[in-house]
C-alpha positions in Angstrom: 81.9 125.8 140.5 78.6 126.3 138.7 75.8 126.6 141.4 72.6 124.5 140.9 69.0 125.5 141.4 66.0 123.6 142.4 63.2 125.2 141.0 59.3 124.4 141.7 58.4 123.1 138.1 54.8 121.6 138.3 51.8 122.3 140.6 49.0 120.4 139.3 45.4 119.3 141.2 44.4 115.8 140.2 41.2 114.2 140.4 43.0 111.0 142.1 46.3 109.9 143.0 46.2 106.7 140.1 49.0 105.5 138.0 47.4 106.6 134.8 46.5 110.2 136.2 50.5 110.9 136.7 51.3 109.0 133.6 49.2 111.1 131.3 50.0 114.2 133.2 53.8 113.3 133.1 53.2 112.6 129.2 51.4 115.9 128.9 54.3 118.1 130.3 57.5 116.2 128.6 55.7 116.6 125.3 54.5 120.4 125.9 57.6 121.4 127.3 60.4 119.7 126.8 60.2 118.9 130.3 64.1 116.8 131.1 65.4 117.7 134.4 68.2 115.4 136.4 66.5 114.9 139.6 63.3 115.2 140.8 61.8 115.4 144.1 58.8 114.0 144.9 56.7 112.6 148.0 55.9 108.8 148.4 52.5 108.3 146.3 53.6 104.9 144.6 51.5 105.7 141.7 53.7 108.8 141.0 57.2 107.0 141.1 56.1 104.1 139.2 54.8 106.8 136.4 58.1 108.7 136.6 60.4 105.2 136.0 57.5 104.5 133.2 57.8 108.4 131.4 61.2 109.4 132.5 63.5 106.1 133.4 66.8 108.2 133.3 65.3 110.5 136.5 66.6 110.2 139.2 64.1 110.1 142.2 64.6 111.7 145.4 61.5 111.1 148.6 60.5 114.3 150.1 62.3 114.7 153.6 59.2 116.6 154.6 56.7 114.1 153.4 59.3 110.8 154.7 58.4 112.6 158.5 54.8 112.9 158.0 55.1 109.4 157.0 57.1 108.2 159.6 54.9 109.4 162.4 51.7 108.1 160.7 53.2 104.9 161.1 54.1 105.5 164.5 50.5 106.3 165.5 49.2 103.3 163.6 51.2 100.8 165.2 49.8 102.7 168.3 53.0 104.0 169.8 52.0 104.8 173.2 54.6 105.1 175.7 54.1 108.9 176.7 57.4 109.7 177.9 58.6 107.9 174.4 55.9 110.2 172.3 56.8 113.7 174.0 60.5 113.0 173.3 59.3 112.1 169.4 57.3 115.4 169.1 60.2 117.0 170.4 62.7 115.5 167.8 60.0 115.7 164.7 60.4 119.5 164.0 64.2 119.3 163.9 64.3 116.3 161.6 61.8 118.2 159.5 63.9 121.2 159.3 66.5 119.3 157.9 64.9 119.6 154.6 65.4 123.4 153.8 69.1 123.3 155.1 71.1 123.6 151.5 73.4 120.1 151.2 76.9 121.0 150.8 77.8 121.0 147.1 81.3 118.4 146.7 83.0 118.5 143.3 
């Protein structure tokens, strides 16, 4: 079995996270190079996936386990989650879930 890699293919700093930022960014690189992976991996800026379905509607999209945990306890502490004995076991749990997104998935044929 041929092994994938994921490889770290665009870094860029925007001026704002807007639709037509990632969509002429996204433009920019499939046009300069060739740009035509399977699967990308992003975080959850709406803007960004809508520009990605718009440029590339064959990708498909994968949410950033990282980001999905930072997001998930943002909206923990907004809707004021405040049972302490409740929060100390969530802090405790957070680091492992986060973990989970360096551990390799098992490759099935």
């Amino acid at each position: 079995m041929k092994r994938k890699k994921t490889y770290i293919c665009c870094l860029s700093l925007i001026p704002n996270e807007k639709f037509e930022i990632y969509e002429f960014l996204l433009s920019f690189i499939k046009k300069e190079y060739k740009f035509n992976p399977k699967i990308l991996t992003i975080d959850f800026c709406k803007y960004i996936i809508k520009a990605i379905k718009s440029i590339f509607p064959s990708f498909l999209i994968i949410r950033c386990f990282f980001h999905w945990v930072k997001v998930l306890w943002a909206n923990l502490k907004k809707l004021r989650y405040t049972d302490k004995e409740k929060i100390n076991k969530t802090k405790r749990l957070l680091p492992n879930i986060k973990i989970m997104a360096f551990i390799e998935p098992k490759l099935h044929k």
